[in-house]
N, C-alpha and C positions, 0 to 999 in steps of 0.2 A: 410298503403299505400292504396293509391284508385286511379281508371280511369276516367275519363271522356271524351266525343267528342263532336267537335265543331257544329257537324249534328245532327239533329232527330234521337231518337230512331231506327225509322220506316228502316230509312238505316240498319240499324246490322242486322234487319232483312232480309232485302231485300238482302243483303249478304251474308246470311246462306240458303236460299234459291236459290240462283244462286248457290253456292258452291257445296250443296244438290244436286242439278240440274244435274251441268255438272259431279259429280262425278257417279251418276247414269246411265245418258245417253252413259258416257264412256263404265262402265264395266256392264249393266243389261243386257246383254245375255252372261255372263262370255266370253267374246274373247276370253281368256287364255286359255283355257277350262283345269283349276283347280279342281280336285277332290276335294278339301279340303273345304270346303264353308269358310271355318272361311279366309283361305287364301283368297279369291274372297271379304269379306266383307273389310280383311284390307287395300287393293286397294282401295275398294270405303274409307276405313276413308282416307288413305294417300292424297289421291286426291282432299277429302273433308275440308280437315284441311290446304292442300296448299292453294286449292283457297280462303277459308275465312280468312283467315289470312292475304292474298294480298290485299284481297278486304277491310279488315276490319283496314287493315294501312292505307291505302288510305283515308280513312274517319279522319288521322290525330288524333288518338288518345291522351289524356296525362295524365302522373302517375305523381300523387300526392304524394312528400312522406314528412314525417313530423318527426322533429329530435328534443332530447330536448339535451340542452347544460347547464351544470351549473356550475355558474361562481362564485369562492367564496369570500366571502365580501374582499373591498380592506382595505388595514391599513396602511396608513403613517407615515414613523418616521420620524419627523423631527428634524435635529441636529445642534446644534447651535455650526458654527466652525469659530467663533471669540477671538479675543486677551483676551477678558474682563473676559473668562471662567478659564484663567488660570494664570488670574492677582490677583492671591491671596495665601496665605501659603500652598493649596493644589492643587498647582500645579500639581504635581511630581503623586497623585492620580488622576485625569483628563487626564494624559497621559497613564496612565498603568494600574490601577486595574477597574477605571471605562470604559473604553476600554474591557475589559473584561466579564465584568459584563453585559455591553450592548450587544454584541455577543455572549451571553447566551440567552436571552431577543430575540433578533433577530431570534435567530434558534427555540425558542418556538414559537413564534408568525407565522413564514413562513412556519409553519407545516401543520396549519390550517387553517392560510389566507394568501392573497397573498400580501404580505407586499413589499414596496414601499419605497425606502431610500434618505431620501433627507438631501443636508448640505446646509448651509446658512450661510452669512454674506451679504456683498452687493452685491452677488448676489446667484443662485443657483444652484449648481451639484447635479448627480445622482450615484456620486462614493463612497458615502459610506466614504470617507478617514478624519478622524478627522487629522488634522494640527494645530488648532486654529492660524490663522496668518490672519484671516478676518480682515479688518483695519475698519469696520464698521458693525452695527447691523440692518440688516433691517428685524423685524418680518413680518411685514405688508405683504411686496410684495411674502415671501414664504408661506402664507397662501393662496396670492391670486394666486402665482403657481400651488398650489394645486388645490383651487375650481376651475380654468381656466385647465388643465391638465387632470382631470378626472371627468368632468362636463359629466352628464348622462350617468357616470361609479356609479358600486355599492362598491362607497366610504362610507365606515360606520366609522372609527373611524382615526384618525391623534393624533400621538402623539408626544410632542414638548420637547422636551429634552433641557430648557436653562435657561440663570439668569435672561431673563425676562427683562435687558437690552438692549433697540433699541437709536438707535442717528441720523436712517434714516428710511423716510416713515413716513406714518401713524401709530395713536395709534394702536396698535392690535386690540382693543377691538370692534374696527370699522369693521373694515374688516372681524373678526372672525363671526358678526352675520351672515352676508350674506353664511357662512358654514354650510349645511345642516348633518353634520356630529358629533360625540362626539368628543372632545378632552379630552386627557389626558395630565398632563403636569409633567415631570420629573425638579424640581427644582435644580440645580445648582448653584454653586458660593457661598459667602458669604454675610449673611446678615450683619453681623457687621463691624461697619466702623473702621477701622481701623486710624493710626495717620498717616496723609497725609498733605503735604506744596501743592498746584497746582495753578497754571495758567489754569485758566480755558476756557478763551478765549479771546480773543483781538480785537477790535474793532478798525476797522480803514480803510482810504478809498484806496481803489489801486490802485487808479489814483491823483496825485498831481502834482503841477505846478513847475516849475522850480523859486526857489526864493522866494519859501512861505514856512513859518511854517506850520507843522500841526501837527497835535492832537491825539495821540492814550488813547483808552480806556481798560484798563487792567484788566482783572475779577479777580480776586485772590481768592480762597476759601483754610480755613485750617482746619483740624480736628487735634484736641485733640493736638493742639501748645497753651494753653494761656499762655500767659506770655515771648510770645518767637518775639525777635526782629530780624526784617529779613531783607537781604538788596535786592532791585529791580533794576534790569541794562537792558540796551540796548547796545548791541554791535552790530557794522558791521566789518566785517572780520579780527575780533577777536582783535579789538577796542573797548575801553570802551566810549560810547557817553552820556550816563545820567549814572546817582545813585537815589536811593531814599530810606532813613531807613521807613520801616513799622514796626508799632506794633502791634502785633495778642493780642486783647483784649479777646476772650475766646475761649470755645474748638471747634465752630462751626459760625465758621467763614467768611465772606464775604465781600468783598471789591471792587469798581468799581474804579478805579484810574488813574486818568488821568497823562496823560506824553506828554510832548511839544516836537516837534524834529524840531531840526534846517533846514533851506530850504538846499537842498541836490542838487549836481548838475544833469542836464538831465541824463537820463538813468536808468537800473533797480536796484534796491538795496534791497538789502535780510538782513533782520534785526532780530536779536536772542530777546526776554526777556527771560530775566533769572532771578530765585530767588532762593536765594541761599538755601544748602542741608541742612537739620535737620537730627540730629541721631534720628537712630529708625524710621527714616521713611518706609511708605510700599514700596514708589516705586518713582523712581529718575527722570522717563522718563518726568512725567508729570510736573518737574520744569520750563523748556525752551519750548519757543513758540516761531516758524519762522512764519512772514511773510514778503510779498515781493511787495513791492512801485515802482512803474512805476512811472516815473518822467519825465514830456514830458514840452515843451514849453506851452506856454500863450496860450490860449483860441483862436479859431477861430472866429472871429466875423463874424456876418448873418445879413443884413438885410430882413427884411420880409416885402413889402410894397404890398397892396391890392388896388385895384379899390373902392373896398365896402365890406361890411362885408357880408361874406361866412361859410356856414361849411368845408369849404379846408381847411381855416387861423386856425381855432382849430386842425384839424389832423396833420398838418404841424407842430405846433410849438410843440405840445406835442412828434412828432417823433425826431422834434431838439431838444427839452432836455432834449429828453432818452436820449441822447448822451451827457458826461459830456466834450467834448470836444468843445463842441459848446455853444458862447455866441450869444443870438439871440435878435433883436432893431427889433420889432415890430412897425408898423404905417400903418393907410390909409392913402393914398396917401396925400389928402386936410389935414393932417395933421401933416405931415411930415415936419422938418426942418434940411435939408440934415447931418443929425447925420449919424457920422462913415462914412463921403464918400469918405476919406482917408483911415481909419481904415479895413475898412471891406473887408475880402477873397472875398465875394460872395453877390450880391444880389437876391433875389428871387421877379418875378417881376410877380402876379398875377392879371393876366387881364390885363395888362398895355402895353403897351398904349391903351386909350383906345378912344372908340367910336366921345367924343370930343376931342381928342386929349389930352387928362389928361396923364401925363407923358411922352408926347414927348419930351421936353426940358432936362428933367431928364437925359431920356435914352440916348440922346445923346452927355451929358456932361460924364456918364458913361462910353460910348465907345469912348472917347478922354482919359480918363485915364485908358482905356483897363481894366475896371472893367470886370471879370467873371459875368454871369448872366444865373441865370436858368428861362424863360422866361414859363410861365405857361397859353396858351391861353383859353379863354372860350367864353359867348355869350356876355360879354361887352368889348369886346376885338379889339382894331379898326385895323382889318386886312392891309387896307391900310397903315396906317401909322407904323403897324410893317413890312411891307415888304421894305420901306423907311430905317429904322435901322436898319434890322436884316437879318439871313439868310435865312428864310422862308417867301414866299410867296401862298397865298392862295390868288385865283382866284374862286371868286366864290358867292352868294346874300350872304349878312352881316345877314336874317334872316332866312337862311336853315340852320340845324344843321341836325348831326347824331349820334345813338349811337353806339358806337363803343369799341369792347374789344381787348384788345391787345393782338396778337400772335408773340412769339420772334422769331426771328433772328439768325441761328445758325452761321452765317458769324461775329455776332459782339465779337470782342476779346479786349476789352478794360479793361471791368471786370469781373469778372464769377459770379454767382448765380446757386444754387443748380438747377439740374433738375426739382425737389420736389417742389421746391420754385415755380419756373415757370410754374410749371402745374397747379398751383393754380391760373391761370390769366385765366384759363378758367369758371373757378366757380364763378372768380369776375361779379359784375354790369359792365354796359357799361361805360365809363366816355362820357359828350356829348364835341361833334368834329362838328368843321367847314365843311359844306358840300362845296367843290368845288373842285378846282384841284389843288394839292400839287407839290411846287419847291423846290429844297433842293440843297442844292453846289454835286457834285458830290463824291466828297469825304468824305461827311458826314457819319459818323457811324450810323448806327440805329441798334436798341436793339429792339423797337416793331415796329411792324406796327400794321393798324388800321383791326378788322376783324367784319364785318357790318352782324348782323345774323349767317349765314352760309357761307357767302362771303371772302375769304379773301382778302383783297385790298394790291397794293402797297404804299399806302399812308402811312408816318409815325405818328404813334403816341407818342413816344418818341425817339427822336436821336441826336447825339452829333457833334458837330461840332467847328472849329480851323478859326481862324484867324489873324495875326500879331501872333502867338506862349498864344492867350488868347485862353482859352475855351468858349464854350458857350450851352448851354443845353434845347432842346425845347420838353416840353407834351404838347401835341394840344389835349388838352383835359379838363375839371374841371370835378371834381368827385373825388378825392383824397380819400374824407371822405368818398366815398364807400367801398373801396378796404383798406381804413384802420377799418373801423369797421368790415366787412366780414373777414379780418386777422384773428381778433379776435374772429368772430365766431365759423369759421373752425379748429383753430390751438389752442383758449386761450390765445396768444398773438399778438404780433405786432410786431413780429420779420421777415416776410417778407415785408411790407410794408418800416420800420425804415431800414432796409438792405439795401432796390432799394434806399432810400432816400438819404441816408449814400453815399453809392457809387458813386451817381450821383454827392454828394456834393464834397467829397474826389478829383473824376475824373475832374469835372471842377475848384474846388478852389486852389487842390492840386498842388504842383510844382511838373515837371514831373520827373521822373526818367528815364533818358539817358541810363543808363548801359544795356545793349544786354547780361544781367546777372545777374536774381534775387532768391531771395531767402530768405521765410520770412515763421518762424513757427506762429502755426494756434493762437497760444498764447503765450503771453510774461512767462504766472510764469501755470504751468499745476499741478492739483494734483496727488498724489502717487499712485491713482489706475486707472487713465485715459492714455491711450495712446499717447504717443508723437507724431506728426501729422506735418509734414513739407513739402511745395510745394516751387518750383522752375521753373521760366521758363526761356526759353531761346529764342532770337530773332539775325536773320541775319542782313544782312546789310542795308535792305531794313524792317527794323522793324516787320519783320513776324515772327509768332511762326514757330520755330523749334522742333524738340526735337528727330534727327538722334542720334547725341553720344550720351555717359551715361554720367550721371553726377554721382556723390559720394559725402561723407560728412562723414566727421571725428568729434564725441563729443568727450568733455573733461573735466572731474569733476573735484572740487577742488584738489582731493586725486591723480589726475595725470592718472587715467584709462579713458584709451579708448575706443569708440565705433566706429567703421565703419561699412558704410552703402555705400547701393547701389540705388538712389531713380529707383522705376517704373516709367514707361512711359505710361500718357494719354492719350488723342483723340490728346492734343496739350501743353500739358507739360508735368511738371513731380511730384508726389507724394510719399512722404515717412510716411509710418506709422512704429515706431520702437515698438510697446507695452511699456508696463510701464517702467520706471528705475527708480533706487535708490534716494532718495530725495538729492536735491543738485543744485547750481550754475553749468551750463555745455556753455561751451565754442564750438562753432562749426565753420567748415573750410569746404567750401565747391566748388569744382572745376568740371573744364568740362573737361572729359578725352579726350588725345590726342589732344586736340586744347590750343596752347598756349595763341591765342587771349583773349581770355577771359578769364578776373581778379578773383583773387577767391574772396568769398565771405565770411564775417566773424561775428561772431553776438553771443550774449548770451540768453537763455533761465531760464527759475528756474523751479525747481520740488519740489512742498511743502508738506512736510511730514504730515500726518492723524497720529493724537495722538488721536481722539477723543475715542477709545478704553478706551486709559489707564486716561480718566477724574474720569469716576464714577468705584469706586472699588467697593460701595454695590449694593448686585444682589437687583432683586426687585421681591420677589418671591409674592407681594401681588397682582401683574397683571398677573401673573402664574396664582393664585389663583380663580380670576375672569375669564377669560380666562377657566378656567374650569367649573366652577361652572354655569356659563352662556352657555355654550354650552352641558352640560349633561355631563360631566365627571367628574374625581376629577386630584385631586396633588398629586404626589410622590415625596420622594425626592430619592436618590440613593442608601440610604442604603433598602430600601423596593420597590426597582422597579422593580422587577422578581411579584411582584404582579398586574402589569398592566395585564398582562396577564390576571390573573385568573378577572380580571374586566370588562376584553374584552370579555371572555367565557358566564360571568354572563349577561352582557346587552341583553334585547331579542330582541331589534332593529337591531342587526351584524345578520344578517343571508344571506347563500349562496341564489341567485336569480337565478331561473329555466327560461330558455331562450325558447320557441315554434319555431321550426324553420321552415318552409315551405321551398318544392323543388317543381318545376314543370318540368320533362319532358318529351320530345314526347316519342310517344312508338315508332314510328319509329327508334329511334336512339338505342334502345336496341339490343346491339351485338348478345345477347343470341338467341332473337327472329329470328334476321337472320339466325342465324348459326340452329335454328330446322327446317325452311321453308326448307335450304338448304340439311338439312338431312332426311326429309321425302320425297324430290325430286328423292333425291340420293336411300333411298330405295326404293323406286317405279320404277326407271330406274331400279336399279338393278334383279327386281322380273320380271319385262316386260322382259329384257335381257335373265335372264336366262330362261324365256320359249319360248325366240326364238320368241318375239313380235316384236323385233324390229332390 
């Protein structure tokens, strides 16, 4: 501990002397008139040690004090609590003796370091609780738990307890360098392969047309069957739709095989392969393979027609065929021979009409067959003659532009977008905009307007509009290719950009949905360890979101069990998240309480079971192996893993880290120091009192 003040020296002096002073001046012809000298001097110390003590706090002193703290090495265990650990003949010991053995392990370790319990599968707890019911293996992301969790803690050693089987994430071996720590790896599972029939995966597309064949590709892998003829089926609900005899040529086996399925009608269909059982198999689960075919109508056709060639015309058409729903007829203008002008949902009308009136004639044979048109302005874009066909009018020179970003609209309720999403239109480039004065029908929806710098204006830069019951849709702006490669920057992909595009498409080509009562899950077929996600909204009579009553919704599996739910209520609808359910076709019902008016709503979903566990039955303890060996540890396996310990003891990099701690404060605030000024006050009243001084 030490002092220091934020004044010279020279002051503590000059304090001890004023102290000095007045303690002198008080009592140097003894007032008291005390026989005792020693009593007469204690007076001057009392008085002496008051005032410099006052004076010398004043000066703001501060104690330094200085603490050490030691903190001892951390040690992660890390536990692999998936299916695949106890997908083999020792099962029955991975639930009970190794359990045991490991909580031997645990209490040695936590004796002397501060050990740290982590489980894994696809994702990560801190509860310590072996289940193995993980439906997947992701090593990667729990190593990067670790270095992310106790990044600039004194992590020294992580030890991974597993078969070394991942089927998500990154290799380990990846992720592990960046670990400035030893690993130890407790190997698990079985290396020997056992005799196994499986389906290993199935290839095929989950989106297909109403009225077409198509094609699945079937992996088939078999150990230790040769010589064994097996039969491969397709059923839908518990219908036989194909066969096919395979023959397993030897004991390590592999097969890609194709299978044709007949055009199916619209709607979702959930399809089993199945092949059939071998005796002595290890394990039966991995026979059968669902998946699930959304079956929707014919392709939407798009025309894309341009003034001149652009980097829009490339962002555009690659966001239309991310989208397998969309068939897209590309053309410049002068090159166009009115292809699909019956056919087509929607045209997209970039720059058009333009400057010399290129595309006027077009446009307005379009709007005599109430063709949908997403009308896309830029700088060859001939304002006048689109203010002639269209609903927007700009007033304003044909050669002033501005650049302008778009700020949304919280009034527009046509479609939603993530908040997330839309925050991201502040980080986009400007798209450039017609400088003049903006007219729009009154009833027009807008989504953005135009925000110039730091200005926000009322001018639109994308909004939607109705006319004879057709849509029509205007961004007064070019730039697309901005705001679709910046997606990409910021995000890695093109999923807000492809989103705004989609929805604008959907909003003006789609046919509308009348009912004042909807209700549509966030996905047709969900996997087994994702959350089920359902939104619903409601509207009065005047087409406005509501969402006073409650709504509810009744699921219903094959097997006849129910679920009921109650969705939450939004800013302006309504959302249901149920957490995961059992894999399965589920049927739901869903109503408005206490209002008869409105119809229920009724609709299917799929939940696809994750078998990827029970694919691989051999562990792979040679990425264990690595995994150690590369980070400075070694392999155990469970009959010798009470010796991790003594491995951890041996390493002379694990050592506890002494911590320097600094305190700074005033001497002012020290109680003690009060409480003795107070007490030497107190006896000096007291000694003046009792000789009658005062």
């Amino acid at each position: 501990m030490s002092f220091s003040v934020n004044y010279p020296w020279l002051l503590i002096l000059l304090s001890f002397i004023i102290a000095a002073g007045g303690s002198y001046f008080l009592y140097r012809n003894n007032p008291l008139k005390l026989t005792a000298v020693y009593a007469n001097y204690a007076l001057h110390l009392l008085r002496f040690l008051t005032l410099f003590f006052i004076l010398f706090l004043l000066l703001g002193p501060l104690l330094k004090f200085i603490s050490q703290k030691t903190e001892k090495p951390i040690v992660v265990m890390a536990l692999d609590n998936s299916q695949s650990i106890i997908n083999n003949k020792d099962s029955a010991y991975y639930k009970g003796e190794f359990i045991k053995e490991l909580d031997k392990l645990k209490e040695k370790i936590g004796e002397k370091y501060d050990l740290k319990i982590l489980t894994f599968g696809s994702t990560q707890t801190n509860n310590g609780n072996l289940t193995y019911t993980e439906k997947l293996s992701n090593i990667s992301d729990a190593l990067l738990a670790i270095q992310n969790n106790y990044y600039n803690l004194n992590l020294s050693a992580v030890i991974l307890a597993s078969d070394g089987i991942y089927n998500q994430g990154n290799n380990p071996l990846y992720t592990a360098s960046n670990l400035k720590s030893a690993i130890y790896t407790i190997a698990l599972g079985d290396t020997l392969q056992r005799r196994d029939l499986l389906i290993k995966f199935v290839r095929y597309n989950q989106l297909v047309y109403a009225g077409n064949a198509f094609d699945i590709q079937v992996e088939l892998k078999a150990f230790y069957c040769n010589n064994e003829e097996v039969l491969l089926s397709v059923n839908e609900n518990g219908k036989s739709l194909i066969t096919q005899h395979i023959n397993i040529s030897n004991n390590s086996y592999f097969a890609s095989i194709p299978v044709t399925l007949a055009a199916a009608q619209e709607g979702l269909h959930v399809y089993t392969i199945r092949v059939q059982k071998l005796k002595n198999e290890m394990n039966y689960i991995n026979n059968d393979y669902q998946i699930q075919v959304n079956v929707i109508k014919t392709k939407q056709k798009i025309v894309l027609l341009a003034q001149s060639a652009h980097p829009d015309i490339a962002a555009i058409r690659k966001s239309l065929e991310a989208n397998p729903n969309y068939e897209v007829k590309f053309a410049l203008f002068e090159n166009y021979k009115n292809e699909w002008m019956d056919d087509a949902g929607l045209f997209i009308l970039h720059q058009l009409p333009g400057l010399r009136e290129e595309g006027f004639n077009l446009i307005a044979q379009l709007a005599k067959k109430n063709m949908p048109c997403l009308f896309i302005v830029g700088r060859q874009s001939g304002l006048n003659q689109l203010a002639q066909l269209s609903a927007l009018q700009i007033t304003g020179s044909v050669e002033n532009f501005n650049e302008a970003q778009g700020w949304p609209l919280a009034s527009f309720n046509l479609f939603q977008l993530e908040e997330d999403q839309l925050n991201l239109l502040s980080k986009f480039a400007p798209l450039i905009t017609p400088y003049g004065n903006y007219k729009i029908p009154t009833d027009a929806a807008v989504l953005l307007n135009q925000q110039i710098g730091y200005v926000k204006t009322n001018n639109p830069l994308l909004f939607f509009t109705q006319s004879k019951g057709v849509h029509q849709a205007y961004l007064c702006g070019e730039g697309y290719w901005r705001w679709y490669l910046q997606d990409f920057m910021l995000n890695g992909n093109h999923t807000f950009t492809e989103t705004l595009l989609s929805k604008t498409i959907q909003l003006v080509a789609g046919k509308d949905d009348k009912s004042k009562f909807r209700v549509s899950p966030a996905k047709k077929v969900f996997d087994e360890n994702e959350p089920i996600q359902i939104e619903a909204e409601l509207y009065n009579d005047a087409y406005e979101l509501v969402n006073e009553p409650d709504v509810s919704i009744t699921l219903k599996n094959e097997e006849e069990k129910t679920y009921s739910y109650t969705f939450s209520k939004t800013t302006k609808a309504y959302q249901l998240e149920t957490g995961t359910l059992p894999p399965g076709t589920y049927q739901y019902n869903a109503q408005v309480n206490g209002i008869n008016k409105y119809q229920k709503k009724t609709g299917r979903f799929s939940v696809s079971a994750l078998q990827t566990e029970l694919l691989q039955t051999k562990a792979d303890h040679q990425l264990l192996f690595n995994l150690a060996s590369k980070n400075g540890g070694k392999l155990f396996y469970p009959n010798n893993m009470q010796n991790v310990f003594d491995e951890l003891t041996k390493n002379e990099n694990i050592k506890p880290v002494i911590y320097e701690q600094k305190e700074i404060k005033e001497l002012m605030h020290q109680k003690w120091l009060f409480g003795l000024i107070v007490l030497f006050m107190t006896v000096e009243w007291f000694i003046r009192k009792w000789n009658g001084f005062i």
